[in-house]
C-alpha positions in Angstrom: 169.6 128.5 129.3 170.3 128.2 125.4 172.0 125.1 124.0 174.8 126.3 121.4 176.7 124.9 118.6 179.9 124.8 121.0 178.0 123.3 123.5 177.2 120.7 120.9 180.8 120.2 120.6 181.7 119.8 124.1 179.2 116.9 124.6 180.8 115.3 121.6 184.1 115.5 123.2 182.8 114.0 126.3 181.2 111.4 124.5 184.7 110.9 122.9 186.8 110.3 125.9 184.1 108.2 127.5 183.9 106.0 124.6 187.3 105.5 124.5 187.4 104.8 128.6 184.7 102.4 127.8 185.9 100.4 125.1 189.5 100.2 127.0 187.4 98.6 129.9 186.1 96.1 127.5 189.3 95.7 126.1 188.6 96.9 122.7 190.9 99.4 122.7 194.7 99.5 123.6 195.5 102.2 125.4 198.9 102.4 123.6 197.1 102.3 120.3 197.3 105.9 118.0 193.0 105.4 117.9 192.9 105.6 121.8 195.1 109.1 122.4 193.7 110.4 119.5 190.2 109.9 120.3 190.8 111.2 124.0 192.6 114.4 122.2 190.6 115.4 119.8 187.7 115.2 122.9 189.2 117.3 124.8 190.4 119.8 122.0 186.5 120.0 121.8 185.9 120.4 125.1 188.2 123.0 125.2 186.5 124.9 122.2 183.2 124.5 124.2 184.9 126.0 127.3 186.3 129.0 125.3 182.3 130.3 125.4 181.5 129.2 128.5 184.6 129.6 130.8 185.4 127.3 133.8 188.9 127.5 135.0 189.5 123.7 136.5 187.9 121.9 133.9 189.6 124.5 131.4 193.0 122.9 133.3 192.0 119.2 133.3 191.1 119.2 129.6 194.3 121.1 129.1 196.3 118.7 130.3 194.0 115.4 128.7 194.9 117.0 125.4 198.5 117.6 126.1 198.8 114.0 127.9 197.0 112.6 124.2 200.0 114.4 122.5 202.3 112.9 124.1 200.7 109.1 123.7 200.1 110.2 120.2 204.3 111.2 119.5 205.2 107.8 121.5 203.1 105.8 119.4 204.5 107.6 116.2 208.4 107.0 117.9 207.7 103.1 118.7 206.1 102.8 114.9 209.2 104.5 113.2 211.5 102.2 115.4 209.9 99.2 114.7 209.8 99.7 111.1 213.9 100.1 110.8 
């Protein structure tokens, strides 16, 4: 088994949406915070590069869906900040 560059960015990712789980845990992060859905979608866009290589069709769907779920957290948080500032 060879280790690749996109394998090198999958891990990344993970480490990404683990350290954001962790810190939210600690209460470090907000979960409705722009830092928080954009760390856990930029994760899983890696992940998703890494599984573009190395295909796997479930975790291809649940990192799929992490990154669409950060869009959405990241367009609510942009929506509330607009509001707020009129």
């Amino acid at each position: 088994m060879s280790y690749e560059w996109y394998d090198v960015l999958g891990n990344i990712g993970v480490c990404m949406i683990l350290g954001c789980y962790l810190l939210l845990q600690l209460s470090k992060l907000d979960s409705n915070g722009l830092l928080f859905s954009t760390f856990n979608g930029v994760g899983a866009l890696l992940i998703l590069i890494s599984l573009s290589y190395e295909f796997n069709l479930s975790a291809f769907f649940i990192e799929l869906f992490w990154l669409l779920i950060s869009l959405f957290g990241i367009v609510r948080y942009l929506l509330r900040k607009r509001e707020s500032a009129t």
